[in-house]
VEXDO-781586 format. One record per residue: residue in three letters; z, y, x of N, C-alpha, C in turn. Coordinates in steps of 0.2 Angstrom, whole numbers, plus 5000, padded with zeros to 4 digits. Atoms other than C-alpha are relative to their C-alpha. Layout:
N
ALAZYXZYXZYX/...
***
This chain:
258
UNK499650035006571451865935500250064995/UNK499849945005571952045928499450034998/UNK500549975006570352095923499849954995/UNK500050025005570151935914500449984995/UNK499449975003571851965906499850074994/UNK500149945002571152145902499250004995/UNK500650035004569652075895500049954993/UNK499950045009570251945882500550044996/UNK499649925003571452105877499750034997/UNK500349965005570252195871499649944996/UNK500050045005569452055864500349984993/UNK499650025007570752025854500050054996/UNK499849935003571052205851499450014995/UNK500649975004569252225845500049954994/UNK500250045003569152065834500550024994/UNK499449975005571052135825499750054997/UNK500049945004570352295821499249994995/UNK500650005006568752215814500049984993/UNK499450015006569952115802500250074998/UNK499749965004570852265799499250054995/UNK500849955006569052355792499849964995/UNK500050075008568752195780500350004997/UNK499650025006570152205774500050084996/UNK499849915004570152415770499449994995/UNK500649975005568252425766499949934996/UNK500650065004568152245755499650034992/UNK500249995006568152325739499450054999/UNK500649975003566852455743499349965003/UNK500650054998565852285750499849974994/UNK500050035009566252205732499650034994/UNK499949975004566052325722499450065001/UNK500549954998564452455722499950044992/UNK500250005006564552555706499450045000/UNK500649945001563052645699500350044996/UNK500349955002562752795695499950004989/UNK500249995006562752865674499350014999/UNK500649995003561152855666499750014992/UNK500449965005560052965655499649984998/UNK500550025002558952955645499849924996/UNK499950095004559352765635500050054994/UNK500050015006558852775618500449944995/UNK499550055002559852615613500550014997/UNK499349955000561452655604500449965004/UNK499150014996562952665613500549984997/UNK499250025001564652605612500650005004/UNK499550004996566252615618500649954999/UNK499550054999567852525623500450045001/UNK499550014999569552565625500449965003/UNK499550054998570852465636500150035005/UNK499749974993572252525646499850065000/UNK500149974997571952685643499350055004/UNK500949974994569952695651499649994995/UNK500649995004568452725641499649965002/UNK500550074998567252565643499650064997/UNK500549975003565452655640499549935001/UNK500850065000563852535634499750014995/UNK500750015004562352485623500249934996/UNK500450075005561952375610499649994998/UNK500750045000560552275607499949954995/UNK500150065007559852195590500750014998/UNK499450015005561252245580499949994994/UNK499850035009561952155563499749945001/UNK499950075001561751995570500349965000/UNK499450025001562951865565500349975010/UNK499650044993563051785583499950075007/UNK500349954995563151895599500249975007/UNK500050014994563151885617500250075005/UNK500049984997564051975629500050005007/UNK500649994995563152035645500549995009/UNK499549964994564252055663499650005006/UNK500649984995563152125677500349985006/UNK499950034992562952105695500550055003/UNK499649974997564052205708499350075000/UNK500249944998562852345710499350014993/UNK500850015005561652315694500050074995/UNK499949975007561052445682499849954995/UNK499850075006561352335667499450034994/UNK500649985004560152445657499349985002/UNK500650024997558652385666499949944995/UNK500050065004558952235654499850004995/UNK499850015009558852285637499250005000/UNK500450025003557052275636500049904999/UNK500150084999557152085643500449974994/UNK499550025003558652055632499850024991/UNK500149995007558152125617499649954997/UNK500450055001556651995617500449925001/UNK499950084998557451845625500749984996/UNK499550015004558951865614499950044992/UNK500349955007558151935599500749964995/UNK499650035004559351815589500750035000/UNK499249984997560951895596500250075001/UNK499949944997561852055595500250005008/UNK500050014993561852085614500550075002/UNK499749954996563152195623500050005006/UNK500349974993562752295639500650064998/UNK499449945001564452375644500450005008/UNK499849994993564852445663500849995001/UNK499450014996566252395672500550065002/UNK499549934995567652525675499950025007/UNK500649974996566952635686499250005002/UNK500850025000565252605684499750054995/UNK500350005003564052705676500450074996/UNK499749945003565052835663500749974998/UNK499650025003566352715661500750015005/UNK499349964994568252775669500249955003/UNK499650044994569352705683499749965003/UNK500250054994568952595697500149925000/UNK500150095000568352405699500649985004/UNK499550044996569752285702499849934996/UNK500050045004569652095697500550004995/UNK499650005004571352115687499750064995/UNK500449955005570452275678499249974995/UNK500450035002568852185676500249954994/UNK499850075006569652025667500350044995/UNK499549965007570852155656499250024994/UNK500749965006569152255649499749934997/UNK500350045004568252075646500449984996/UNK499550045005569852005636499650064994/UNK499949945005569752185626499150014996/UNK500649985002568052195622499749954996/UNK499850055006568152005615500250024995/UNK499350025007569552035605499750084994/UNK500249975005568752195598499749974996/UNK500750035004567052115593500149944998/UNK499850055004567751955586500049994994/UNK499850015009567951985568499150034999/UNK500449984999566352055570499349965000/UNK500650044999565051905573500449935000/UNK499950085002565051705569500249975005/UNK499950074993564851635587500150075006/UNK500049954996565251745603499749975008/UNK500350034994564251675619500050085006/UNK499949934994564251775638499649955003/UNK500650004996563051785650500550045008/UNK499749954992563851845671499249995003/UNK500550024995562551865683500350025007/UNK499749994994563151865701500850004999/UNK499349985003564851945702500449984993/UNK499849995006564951965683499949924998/UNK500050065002564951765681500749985003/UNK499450014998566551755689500550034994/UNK499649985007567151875674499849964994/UNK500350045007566151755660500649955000/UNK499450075001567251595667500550034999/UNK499449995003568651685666500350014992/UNK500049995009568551755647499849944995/UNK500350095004567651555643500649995000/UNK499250045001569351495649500550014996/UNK499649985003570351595639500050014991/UNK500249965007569251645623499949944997/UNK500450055005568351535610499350035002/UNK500949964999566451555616499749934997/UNK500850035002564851475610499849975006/UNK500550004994563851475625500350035008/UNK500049964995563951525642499449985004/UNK500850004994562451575655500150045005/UNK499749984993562851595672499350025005/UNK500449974996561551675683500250015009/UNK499849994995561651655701500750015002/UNK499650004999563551605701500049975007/UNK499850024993564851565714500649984997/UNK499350015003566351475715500650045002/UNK499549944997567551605723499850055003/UNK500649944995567051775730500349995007/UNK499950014997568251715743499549965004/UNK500450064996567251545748499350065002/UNK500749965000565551665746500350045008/UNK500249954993566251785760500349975005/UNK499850044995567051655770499349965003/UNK500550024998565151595771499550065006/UNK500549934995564451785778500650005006/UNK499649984995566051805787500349955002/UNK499550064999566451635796500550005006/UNK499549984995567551695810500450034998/UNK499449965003568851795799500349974997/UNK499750055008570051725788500150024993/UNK500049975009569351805772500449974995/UNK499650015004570351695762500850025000/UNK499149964999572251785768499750064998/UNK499849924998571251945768499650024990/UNK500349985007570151945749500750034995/UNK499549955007571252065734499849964995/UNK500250015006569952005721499749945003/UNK500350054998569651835722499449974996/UNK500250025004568851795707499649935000/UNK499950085001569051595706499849984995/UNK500550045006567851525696500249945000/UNK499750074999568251355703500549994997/UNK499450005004569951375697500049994992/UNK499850005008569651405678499449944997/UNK500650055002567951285678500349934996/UNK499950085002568951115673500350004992/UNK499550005007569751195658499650034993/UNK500649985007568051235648499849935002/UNK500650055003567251145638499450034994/UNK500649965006565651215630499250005005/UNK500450024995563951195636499750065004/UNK499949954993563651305652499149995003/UNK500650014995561851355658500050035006/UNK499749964994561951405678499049995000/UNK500449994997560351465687499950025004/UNK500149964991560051495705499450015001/UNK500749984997558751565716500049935005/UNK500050034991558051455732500250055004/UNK499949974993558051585743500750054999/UNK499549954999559751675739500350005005/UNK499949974994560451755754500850024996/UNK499449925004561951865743500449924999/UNK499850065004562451685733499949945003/UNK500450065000561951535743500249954996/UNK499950055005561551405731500849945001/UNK499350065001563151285737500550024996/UNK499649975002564151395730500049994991/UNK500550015005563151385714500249914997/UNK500050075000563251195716500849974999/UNK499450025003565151185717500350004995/UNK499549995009565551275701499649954995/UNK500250065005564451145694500249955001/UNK499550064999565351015700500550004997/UNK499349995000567051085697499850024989/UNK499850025009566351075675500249955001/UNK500050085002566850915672500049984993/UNK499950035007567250935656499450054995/UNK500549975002565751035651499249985000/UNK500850025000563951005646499450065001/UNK500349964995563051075661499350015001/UNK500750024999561051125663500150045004/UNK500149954996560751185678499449995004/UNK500750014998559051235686500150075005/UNK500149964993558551325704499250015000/UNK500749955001557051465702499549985007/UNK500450024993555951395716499650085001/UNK500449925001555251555727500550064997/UNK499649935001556651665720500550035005/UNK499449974997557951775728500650024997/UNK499349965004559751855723499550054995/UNK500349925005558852005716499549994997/UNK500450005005557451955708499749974998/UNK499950065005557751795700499750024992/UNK500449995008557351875683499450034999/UNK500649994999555551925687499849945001/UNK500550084999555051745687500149964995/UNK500250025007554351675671500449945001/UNK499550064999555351515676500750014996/UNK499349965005557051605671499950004994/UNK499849985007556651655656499849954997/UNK500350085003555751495650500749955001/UNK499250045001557551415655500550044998/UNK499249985005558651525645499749994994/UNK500450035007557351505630500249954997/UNK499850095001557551315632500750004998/UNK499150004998559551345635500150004991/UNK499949985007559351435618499849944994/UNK500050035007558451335608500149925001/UNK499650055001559151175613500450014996/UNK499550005005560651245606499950024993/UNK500349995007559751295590500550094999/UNK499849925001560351485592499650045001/
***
């Protein structure tokens, strides 16, 4: 009896302290920044807020409508501007790193993230006729938030989720990731208070994203005019290598006649 006493003890022991590493390491789970990059011909731009230098690109500039870009958790977001240039030739496009990322100052937090998307709006608003956003993974948690609050045109969500909570309560079903997540970013929560038409694209085979998640925050539009399409064959990471994609953001586009 006492060693199986001394046995569900460390059980327990071991199972506390693996909670306690989830909870220390989440945000270096979250959050992978990249590295600054050389060598972009593209011009530059910067941002302000709080203090921290927002660094990025612009793309197709001087046109009246633009779209801002918000990337994955570990993406270099330059890798886009060829694709971007062409598939949003109509729109000026901004590709702009997330604090800490890249050349851009201070450390990822979801309160920091939301702050920069407000600031970076509110700069570029007098600036262009219509302002549509693009998140992919991650950075689709910061689009909903900035649709719920801004005036947007568009939104194009790329391999969302409804909460990064729910997402890590599916890899980690034994923990109770939802006491233990900082950054929750609750997509579901702000989904019922837009209204504008919202394109979502999943992978089949995402492992990072599983499609339900995907499936919820479309649910959770009600008040929105939703098209959503699942990349057959694709994965999290290279969903946008499949002519599929960009043949549904086309359509997405020129439905809306933009």
């Amino acid at each position: 009896m006492k060693s199986i006493i001394i046995l569900i003890a460390g059980l327990i022991i071991c199972y506390l302290l693996m909670v306690a590493l989830l909870y220390f390491m989440q945000r270096s789970l979250l959050f992978n920044p990249v590295p600054p990059v050389d060598g972009i011909s593209t011009q530059t731009i910067s941002f302000i807020n709080d203090d921290i230098t927002l660094q990025g690109w612009v793309l197709n500039q001087g046109k009246p409508r633009t779209l801002i870009y918000f990337g994955g958790n570990s993406e270099d977001i330059t890798a886009n501007i060829p694709l971007f240039e062409d598939l949003f030739r109509n729109h000026t496009v901004y590709l702009v790193n997330y604090r800490g990322y890249g050349s851009s100052q201070g450390s990822p937090t979801e309160a920091g993230l939301f702050s920069d998307a407000m600031a970076i709006y509110d700069q570029i608003r007098h600036q262009h006729s219509s302002i549509s956003l693009m998140g992919r993974s991650l950075g689709s948690g910061v689009a909903v938030y900035l649709a719920s609050l801004r005036d947007i045109d568009r939104l194009l969500l790329l391999t969302p989720y409804d909460s990064i909570s729910e997402v890590a309560q599916t890899h980690y079903p034994y923990f109770p990731t939802s006491y233990l997540i900082k950054d929750r970013f609750d997509s579901l929560a702000y989904a019922g208070s837009l209204k504008l038409p919202v394109l979502i694209v999943t992978a089949e085979f995402d492992r990072v994203v599983p499609v339900k998640h995907a499936e919820n925050l479309r649910d959770g539009l009600t008040d929105s005019e939703v098209s959503y399409h699942l990349v057959s064959g694709a994965a999290h990471n290279n969903i946008t290598d499949f002519s599929q994609y960009r043949e549904i953001v086309r359509a997405f586009l020129k439905k809306a006649k933009i």
